[in-house]
N, C-alpha and C positions, 0 to 999 in steps of 0.2 A: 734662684739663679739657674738658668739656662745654657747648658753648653751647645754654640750654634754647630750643627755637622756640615764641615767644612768640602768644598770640592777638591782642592788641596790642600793639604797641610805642610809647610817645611819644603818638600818637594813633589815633586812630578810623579804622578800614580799613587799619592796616599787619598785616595778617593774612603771618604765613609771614616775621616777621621774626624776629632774634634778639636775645635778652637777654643781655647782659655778664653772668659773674661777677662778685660782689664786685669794684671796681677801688681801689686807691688810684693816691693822685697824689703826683705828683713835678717835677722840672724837668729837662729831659733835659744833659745833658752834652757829651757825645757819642757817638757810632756808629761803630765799629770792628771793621774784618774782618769785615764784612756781617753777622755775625752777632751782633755785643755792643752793647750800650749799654749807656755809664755814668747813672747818674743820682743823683741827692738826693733822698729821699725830702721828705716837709713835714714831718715831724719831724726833721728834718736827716741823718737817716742816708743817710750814700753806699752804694750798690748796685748792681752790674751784675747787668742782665736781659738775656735771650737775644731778637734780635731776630726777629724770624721772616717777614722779605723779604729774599732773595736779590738786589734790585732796586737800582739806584744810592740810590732816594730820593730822587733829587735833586728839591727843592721840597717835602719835609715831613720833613727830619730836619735841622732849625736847632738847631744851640745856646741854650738860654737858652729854650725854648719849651715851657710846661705840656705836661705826657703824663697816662697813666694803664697802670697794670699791672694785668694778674692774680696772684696768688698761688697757688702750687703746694708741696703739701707731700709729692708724692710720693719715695719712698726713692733712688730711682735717676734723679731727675733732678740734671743739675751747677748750676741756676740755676734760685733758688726763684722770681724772678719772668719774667716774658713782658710785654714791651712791645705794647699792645693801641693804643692811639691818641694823639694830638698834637694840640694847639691852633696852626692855624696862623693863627691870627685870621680869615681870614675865612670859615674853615670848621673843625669837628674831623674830622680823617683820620685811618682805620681805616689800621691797617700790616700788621696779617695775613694773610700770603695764603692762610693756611686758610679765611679768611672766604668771600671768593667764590666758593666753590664749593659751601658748604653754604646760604649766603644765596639764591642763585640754585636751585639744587634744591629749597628749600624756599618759594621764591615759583612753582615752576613750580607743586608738589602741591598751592598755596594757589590758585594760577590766578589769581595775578596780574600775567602775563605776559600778554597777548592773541595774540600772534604763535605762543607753545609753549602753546596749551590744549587739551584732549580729547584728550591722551594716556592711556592707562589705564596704562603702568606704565613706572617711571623708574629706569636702572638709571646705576648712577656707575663711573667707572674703567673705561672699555671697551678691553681692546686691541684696538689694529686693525694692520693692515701688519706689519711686521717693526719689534720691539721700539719701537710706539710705541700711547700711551694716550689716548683721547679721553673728557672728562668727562664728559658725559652721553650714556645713550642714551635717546631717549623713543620710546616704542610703542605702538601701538594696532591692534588688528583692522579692514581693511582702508586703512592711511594708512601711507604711505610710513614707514619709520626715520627719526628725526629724529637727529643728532649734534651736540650742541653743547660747543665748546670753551671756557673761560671762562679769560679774561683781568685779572688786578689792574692796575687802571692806577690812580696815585695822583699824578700829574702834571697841574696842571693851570696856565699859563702864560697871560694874558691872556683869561680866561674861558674859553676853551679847555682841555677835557679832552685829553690827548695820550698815546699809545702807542709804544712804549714808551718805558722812560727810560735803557734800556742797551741796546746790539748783543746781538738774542736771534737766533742758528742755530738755534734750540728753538723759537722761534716761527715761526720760517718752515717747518720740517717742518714743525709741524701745518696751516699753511695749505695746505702741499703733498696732506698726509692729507685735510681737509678737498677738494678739490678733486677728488682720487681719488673719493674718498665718493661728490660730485655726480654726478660723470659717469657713478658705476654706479647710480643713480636714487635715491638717498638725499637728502634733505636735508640741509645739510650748514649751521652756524650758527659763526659768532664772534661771543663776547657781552662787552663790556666790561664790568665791573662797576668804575664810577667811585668809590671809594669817601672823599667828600667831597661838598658841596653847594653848590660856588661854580660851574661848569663850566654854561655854555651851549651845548656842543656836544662833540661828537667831530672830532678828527683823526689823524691819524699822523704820527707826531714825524719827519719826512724829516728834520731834520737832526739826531737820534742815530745815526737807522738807515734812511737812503735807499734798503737795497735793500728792507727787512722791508715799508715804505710803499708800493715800488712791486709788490709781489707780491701784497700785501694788495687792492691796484686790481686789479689783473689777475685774482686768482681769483675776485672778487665782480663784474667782467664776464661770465665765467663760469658763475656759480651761484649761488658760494656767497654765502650773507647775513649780512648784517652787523648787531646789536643792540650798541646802547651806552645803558647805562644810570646813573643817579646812586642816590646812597639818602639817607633822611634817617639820619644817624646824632648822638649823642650819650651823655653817658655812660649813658643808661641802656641803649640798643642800637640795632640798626641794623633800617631796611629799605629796602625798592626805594622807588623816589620815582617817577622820571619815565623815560619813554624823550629822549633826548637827539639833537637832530638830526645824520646826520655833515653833513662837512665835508672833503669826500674830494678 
């Protein structure tokens, strides 16, 4: 499945967002071995979809809480649907962590990032170092490399956006990568992509992951920079909203 990049999305100037497939809805179940959910459909049919966050979730996979799927009739997949997002009442969150990195690439080419504009050419998947990949590269004739890594963060605890929701070794390489980048004259970017709409800021979840918080400090002494953003999303699709203050 294909999310088509919409010229707008919901309203007026969400250029470079994405439009959902088809979703139906359901009431989620529960979420098991990170990667299933049970649900009920609203015609009462039970269904497990394939969840597709690797992440704890913790704070948007309640029981008892409207979702919504994709459907998938391809031959060779094991589960016809894909858990796409959840009403947690005071926002609908996106759970796909394929979202953020097409949502984000497709608001850079839309230039609706101010920080990542008048790049001329954006390449995704970049290996860098020894057996690690960084998500975007952006480039232009005479302007530094730009590298930017993108982060799903769907945690969001007393208005506060928060990173991450599980002990990631994964993300502190890349901070490590990132910071290599800076110091050979690159710029070098983590960008949260919030993907909910209640969250008045950015922090780092020190107490999931105290060390990932305090590296995160340290390499953006550093150099390297830090973007955190939110999106408006809803069932019809998602975009970038706002940049979001941190809270370091």
């Amino acid at each position: 499945m294909e999310w088509e990049v919409c010229v707008s999305v919901m309203s007026p100037g969400n250029e470079g967002g994405l439009c959902w497939p088809p979703l139906i809805s359901g009431v989620l179940q529960r979420r098991y071995k990170r990667f299933l959910a049970d649900i009920r459909l609203d015609d009462g049919r039970p269904v497990t979809a394939h969840c597709p966050n690797s992440g704890s979730m913790k704070g948007c996979s309640e029981a008892g809480r409207p979702v919504l799927l994709s459907e998938h009739d391809h031959p060779r997949r094991k589960l016809r649907y894909t858990w796409e997002l959840i009403d947690m009442g005071s926002s609908w969150v996106g759970v796909n962590t394929l979202v953020p990195n097409r949502l984000v690439s497709a608001s850079v080419a839309a230039g609706k990032i101010p920080d990542l504009t008048e790049y001329e050419r954006i390449r995704r998947e970049i290996p860098v170092g020894s057996r690690s990949r960084i998500d975007l590269l952006l480039e232009s004739r005479g302007r530094r490399p730009c590298y930017v890594e993108i982060k799903n963060c769907t945690l969001v605890e007393a208005g506060r956006a928060r990173f991450p929701d599980a002990v990631t070794t994964r993300g502190r390489k890349h901070l490590l990568e990132l910071e290599r980048l800076s110091a050979s004259g690159c710029r070098a970017v983590t960008f949260f992509l919030v993907q909910r709409m209640d969250a008045e800021g950015f922090s780092p979840a020190d107490d999931i992951d105290p060390a990932y918080g305090a590296e995160l400090r340290r390499v953006h002494r550093g150099g390297v920079e830090i973007l955190a953003y939110d999106v408006h999303v809803d069932p019809a699709g998602i975009a970038l909203r706002r940049r979001l203050p941190l809270m370091l």
